[in-house]
Biopython code that builds the backbone (N, CA, C, O; Angstrom):
import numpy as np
from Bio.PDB.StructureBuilder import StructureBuilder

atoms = [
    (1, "UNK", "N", (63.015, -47.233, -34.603)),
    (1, "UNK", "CA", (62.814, -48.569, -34.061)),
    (1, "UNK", "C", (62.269, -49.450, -35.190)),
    (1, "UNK", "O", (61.403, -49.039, -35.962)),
    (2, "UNK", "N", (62.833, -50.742, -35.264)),
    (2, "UNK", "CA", (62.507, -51.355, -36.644)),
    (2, "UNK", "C", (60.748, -51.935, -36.249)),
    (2, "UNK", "O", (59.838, -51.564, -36.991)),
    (3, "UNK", "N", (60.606, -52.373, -35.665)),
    (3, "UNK", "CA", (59.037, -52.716, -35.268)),
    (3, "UNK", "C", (58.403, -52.108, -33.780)),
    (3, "UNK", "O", (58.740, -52.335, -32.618)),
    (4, "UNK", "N", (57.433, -51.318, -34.308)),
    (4, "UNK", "CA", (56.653, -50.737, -33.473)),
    (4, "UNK", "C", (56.194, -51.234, -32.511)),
    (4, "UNK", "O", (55.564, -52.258, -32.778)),
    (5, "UNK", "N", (56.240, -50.781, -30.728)),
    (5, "UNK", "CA", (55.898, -51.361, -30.145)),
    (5, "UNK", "C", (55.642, -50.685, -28.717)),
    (5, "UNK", "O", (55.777, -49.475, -28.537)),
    (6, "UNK", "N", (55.321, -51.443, -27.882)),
    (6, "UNK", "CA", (54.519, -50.611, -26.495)),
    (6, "UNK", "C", (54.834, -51.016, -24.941)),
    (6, "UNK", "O", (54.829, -52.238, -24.792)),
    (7, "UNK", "N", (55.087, -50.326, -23.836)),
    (7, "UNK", "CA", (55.461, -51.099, -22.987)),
    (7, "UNK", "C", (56.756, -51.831, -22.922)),
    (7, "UNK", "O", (56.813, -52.929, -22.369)),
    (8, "UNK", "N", (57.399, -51.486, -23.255)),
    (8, "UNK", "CA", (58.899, -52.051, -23.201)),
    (8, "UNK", "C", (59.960, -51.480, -22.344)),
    (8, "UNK", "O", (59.900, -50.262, -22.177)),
    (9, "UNK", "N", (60.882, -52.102, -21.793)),
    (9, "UNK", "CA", (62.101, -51.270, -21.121)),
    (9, "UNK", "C", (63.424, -51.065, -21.906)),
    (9, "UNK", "O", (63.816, -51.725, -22.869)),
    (10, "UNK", "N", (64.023, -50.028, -21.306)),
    (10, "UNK", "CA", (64.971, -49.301, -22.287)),
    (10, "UNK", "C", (65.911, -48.983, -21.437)),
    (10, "UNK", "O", (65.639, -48.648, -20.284)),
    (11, "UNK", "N", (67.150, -49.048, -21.905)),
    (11, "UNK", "CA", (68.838, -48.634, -20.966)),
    (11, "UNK", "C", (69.344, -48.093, -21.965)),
    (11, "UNK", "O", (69.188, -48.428, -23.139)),
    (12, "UNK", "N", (70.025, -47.159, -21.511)),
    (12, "UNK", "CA", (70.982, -46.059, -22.390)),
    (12, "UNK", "C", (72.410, -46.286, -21.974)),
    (12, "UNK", "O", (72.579, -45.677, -20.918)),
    (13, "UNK", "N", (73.373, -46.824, -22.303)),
    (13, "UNK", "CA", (74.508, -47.549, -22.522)),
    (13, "UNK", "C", (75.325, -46.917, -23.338)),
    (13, "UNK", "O", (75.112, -47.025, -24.546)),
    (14, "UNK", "N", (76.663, -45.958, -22.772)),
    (14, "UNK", "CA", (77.814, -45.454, -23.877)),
    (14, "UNK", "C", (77.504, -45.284, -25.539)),
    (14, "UNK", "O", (77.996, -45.798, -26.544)),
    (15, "UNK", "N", (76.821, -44.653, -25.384)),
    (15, "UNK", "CA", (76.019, -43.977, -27.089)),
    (15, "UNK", "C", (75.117, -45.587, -27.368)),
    (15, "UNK", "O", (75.165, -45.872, -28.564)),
    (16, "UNK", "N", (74.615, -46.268, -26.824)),
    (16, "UNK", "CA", (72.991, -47.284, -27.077)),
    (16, "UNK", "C", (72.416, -47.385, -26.494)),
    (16, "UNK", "O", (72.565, -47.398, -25.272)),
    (17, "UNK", "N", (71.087, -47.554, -27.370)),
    (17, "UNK", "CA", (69.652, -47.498, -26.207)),
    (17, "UNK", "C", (69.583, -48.816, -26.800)),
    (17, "UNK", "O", (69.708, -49.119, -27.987)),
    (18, "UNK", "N", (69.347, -49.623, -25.705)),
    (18, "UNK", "CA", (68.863, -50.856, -25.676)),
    (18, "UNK", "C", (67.068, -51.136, -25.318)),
    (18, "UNK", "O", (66.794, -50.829, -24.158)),
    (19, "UNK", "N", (66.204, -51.513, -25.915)),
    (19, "UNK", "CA", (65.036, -52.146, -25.834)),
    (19, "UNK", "C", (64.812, -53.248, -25.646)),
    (19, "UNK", "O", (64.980, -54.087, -26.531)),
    (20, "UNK", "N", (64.259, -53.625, -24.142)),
    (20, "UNK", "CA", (63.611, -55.177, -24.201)),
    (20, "UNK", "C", (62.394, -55.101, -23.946)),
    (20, "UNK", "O", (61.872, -54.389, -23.088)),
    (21, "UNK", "N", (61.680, -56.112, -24.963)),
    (21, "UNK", "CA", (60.348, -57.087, -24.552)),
    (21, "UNK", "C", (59.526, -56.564, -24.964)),
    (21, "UNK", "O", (59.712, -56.219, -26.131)),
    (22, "UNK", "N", (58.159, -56.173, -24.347)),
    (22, "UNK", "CA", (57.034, -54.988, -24.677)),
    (22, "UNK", "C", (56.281, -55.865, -25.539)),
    (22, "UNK", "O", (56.601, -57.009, -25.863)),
    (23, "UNK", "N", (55.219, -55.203, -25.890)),
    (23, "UNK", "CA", (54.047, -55.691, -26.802)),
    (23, "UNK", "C", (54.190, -55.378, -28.165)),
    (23, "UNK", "O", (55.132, -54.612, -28.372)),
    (24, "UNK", "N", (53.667, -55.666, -28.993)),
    (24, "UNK", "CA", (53.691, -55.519, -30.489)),
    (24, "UNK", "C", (52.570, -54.549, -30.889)),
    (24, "UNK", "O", (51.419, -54.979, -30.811)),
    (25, "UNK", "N", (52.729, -53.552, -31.221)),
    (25, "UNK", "CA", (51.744, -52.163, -31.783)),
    (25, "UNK", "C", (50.154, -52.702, -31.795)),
    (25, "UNK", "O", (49.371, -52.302, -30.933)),
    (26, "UNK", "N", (49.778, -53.559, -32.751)),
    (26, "UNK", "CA", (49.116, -53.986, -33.589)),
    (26, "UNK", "C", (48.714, -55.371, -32.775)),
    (26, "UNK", "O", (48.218, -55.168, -31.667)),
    (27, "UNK", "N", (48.770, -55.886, -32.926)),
    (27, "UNK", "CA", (48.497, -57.447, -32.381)),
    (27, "UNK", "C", (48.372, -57.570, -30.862)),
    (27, "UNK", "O", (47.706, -58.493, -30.391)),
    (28, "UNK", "N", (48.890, -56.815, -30.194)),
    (28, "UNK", "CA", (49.006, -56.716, -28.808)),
    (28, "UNK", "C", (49.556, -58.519, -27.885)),
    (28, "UNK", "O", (49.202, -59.229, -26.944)),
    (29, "UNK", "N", (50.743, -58.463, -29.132)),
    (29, "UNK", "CA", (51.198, -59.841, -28.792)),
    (29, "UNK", "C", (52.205, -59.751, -28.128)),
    (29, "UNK", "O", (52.888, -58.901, -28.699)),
    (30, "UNK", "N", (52.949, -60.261, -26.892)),
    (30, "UNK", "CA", (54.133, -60.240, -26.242)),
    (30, "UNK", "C", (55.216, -60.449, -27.110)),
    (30, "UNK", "O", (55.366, -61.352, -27.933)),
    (31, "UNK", "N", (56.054, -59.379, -26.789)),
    (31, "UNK", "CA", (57.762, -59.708, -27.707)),
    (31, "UNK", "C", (58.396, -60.113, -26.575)),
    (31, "UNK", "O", (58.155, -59.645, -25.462)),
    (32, "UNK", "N", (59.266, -61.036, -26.826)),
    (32, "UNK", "CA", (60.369, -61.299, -26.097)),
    (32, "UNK", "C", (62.031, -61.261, -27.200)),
    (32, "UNK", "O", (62.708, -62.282, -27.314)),
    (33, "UNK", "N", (62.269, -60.462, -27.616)),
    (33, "UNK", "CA", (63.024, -59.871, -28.384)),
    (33, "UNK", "C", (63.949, -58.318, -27.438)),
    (33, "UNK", "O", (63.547, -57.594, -26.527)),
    (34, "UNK", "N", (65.049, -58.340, -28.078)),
    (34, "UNK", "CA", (66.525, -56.898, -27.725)),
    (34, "UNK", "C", (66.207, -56.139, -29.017)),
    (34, "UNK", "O", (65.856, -56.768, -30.016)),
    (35, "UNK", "N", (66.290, -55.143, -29.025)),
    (35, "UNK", "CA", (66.801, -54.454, -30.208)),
    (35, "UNK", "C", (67.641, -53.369, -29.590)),
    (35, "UNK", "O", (67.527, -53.317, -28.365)),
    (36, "UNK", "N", (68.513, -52.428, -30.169)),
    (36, "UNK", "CA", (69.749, -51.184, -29.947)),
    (36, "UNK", "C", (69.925, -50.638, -30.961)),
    (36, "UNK", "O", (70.200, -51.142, -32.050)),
    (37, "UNK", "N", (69.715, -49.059, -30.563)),
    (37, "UNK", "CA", (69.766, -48.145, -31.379)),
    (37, "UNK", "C", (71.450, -47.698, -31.259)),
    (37, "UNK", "O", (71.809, -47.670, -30.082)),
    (38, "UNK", "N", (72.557, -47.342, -32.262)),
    (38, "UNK", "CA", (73.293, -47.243, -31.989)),
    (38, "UNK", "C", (73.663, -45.419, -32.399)),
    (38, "UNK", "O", (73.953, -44.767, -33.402)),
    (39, "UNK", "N", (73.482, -45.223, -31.240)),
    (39, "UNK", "CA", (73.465, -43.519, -31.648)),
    (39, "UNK", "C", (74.403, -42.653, -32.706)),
    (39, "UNK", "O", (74.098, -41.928, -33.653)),
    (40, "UNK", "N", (75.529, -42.998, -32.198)),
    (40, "UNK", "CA", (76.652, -42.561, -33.311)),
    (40, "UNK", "C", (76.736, -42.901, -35.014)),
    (40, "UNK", "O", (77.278, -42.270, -35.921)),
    (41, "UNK", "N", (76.049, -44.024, -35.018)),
    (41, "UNK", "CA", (75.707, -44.689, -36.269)),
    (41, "UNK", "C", (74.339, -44.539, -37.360)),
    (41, "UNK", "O", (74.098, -44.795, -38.540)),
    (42, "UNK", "N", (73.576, -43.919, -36.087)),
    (42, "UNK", "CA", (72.135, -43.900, -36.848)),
    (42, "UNK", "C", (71.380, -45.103, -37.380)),
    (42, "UNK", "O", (70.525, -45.103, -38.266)),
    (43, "UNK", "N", (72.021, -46.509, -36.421)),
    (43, "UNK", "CA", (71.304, -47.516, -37.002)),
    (43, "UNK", "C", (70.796, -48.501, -35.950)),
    (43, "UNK", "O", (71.464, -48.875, -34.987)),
    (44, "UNK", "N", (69.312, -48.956, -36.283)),
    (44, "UNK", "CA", (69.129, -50.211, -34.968)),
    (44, "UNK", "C", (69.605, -51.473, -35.648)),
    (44, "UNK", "O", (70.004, -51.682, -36.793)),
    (45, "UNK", "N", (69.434, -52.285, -34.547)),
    (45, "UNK", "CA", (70.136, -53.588, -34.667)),
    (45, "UNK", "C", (69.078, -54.640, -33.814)),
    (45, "UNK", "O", (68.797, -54.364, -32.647)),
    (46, "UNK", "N", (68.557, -55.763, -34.418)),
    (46, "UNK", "CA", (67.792, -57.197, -33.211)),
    (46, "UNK", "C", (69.139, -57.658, -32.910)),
    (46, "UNK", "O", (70.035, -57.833, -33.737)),
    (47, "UNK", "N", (69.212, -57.863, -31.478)),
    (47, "UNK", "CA", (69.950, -58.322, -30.335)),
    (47, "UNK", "C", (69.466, -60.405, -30.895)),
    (47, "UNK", "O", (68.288, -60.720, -31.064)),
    (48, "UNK", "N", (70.310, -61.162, -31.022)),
    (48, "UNK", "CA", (70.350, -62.376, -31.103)),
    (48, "UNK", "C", (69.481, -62.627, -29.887)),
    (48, "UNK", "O", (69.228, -61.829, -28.985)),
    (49, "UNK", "N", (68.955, -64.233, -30.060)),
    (49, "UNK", "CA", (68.181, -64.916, -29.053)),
    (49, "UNK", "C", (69.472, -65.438, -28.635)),
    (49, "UNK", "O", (70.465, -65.536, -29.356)),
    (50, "UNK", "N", (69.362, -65.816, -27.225)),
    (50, "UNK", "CA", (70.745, -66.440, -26.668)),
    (50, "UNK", "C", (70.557, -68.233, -26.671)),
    (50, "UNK", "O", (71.340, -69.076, -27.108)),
    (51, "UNK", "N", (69.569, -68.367, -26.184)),
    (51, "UNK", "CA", (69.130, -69.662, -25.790)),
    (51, "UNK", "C", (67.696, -70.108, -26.124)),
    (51, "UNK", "O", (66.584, -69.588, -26.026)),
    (52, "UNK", "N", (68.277, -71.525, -26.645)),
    (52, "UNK", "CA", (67.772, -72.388, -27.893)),
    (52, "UNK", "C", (66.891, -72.914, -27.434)),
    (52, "UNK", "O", (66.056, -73.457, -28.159)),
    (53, "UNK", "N", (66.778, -72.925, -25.901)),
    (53, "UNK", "CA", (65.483, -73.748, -25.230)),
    (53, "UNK", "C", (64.471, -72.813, -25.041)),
    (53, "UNK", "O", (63.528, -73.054, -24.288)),
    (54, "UNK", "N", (64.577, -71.761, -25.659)),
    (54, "UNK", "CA", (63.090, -70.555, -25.573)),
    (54, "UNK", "C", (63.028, -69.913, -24.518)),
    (54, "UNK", "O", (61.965, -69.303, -24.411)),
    (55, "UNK", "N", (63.810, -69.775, -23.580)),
    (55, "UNK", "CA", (63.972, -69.007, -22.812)),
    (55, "UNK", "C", (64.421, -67.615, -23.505)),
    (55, "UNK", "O", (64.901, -67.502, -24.633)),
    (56, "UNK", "N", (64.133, -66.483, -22.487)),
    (56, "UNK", "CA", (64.493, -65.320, -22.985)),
    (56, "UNK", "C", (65.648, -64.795, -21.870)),
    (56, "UNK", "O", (65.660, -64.314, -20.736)),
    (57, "UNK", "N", (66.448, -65.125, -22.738)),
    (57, "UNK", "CA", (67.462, -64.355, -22.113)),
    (57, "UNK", "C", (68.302, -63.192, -23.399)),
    (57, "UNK", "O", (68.015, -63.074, -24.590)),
    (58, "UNK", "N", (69.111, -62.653, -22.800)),
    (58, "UNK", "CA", (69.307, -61.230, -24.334)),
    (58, "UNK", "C", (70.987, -60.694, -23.498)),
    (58, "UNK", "O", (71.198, -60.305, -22.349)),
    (59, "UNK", "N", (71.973, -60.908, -24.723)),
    (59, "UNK", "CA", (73.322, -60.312, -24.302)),
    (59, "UNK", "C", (73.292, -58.898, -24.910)),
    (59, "UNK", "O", (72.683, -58.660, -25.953)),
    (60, "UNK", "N", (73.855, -58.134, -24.336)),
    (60, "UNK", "CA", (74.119, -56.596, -24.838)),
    (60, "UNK", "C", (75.405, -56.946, -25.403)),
    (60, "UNK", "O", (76.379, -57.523, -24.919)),
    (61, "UNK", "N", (75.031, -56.159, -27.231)),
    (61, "UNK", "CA", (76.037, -56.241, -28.162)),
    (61, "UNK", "C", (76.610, -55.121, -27.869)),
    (61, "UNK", "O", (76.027, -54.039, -27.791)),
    (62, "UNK", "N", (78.157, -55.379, -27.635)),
    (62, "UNK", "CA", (78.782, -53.909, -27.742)),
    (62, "UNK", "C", (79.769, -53.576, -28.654)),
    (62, "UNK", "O", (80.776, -52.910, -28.415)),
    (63, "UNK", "N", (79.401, -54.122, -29.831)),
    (63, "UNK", "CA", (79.764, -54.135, -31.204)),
    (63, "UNK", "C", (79.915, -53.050, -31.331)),
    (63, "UNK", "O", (78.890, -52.369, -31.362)),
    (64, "UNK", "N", (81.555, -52.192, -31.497)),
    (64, "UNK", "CA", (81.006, -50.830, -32.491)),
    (64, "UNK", "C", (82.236, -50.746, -33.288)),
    (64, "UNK", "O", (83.258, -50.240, -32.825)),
    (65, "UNK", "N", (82.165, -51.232, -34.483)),
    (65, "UNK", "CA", (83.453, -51.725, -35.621)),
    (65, "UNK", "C", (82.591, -50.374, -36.546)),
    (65, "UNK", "O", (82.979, -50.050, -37.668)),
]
sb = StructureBuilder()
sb.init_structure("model")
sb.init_model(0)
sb.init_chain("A")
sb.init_seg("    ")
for serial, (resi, resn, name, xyz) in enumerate(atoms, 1):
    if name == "N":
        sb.init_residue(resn, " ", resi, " ")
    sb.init_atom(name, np.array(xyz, "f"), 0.0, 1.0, " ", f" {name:<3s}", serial, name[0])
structure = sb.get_structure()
């Protein structure tokens, strides 16, 4: 996981685990951030912010090139 963190939810999706939200290790600051581990690949990925007005909303990338 690229940044450590706590309290978050997780979906397992056709070889990805998807992570949303949770707290930040250290700071105990709210994330509102996606990240996906892409199993077959051995690599995570931050999920884009969708919307520009600060809302949290998060699309599942199902990128697998």
């Amino acid at each position: 996981m690229p940044q450590e963190k706590t309290f978050f939810s997780g979906v397992h999706i056709n070889g990805v685990i998807y992570t949303f939200g949770g707290y930040d290790a250290y700071d105990k600051a709210q994330l509102s951030w996606c990240e996906y581990y892409d199993m077959n690949k051995d690599v995570w990925h931050n999920s884009p912010h969708d919307n520009p007005n600060g809302k949290v909303e998060f699309k599942l990338n199902r990128e697998r090139s």
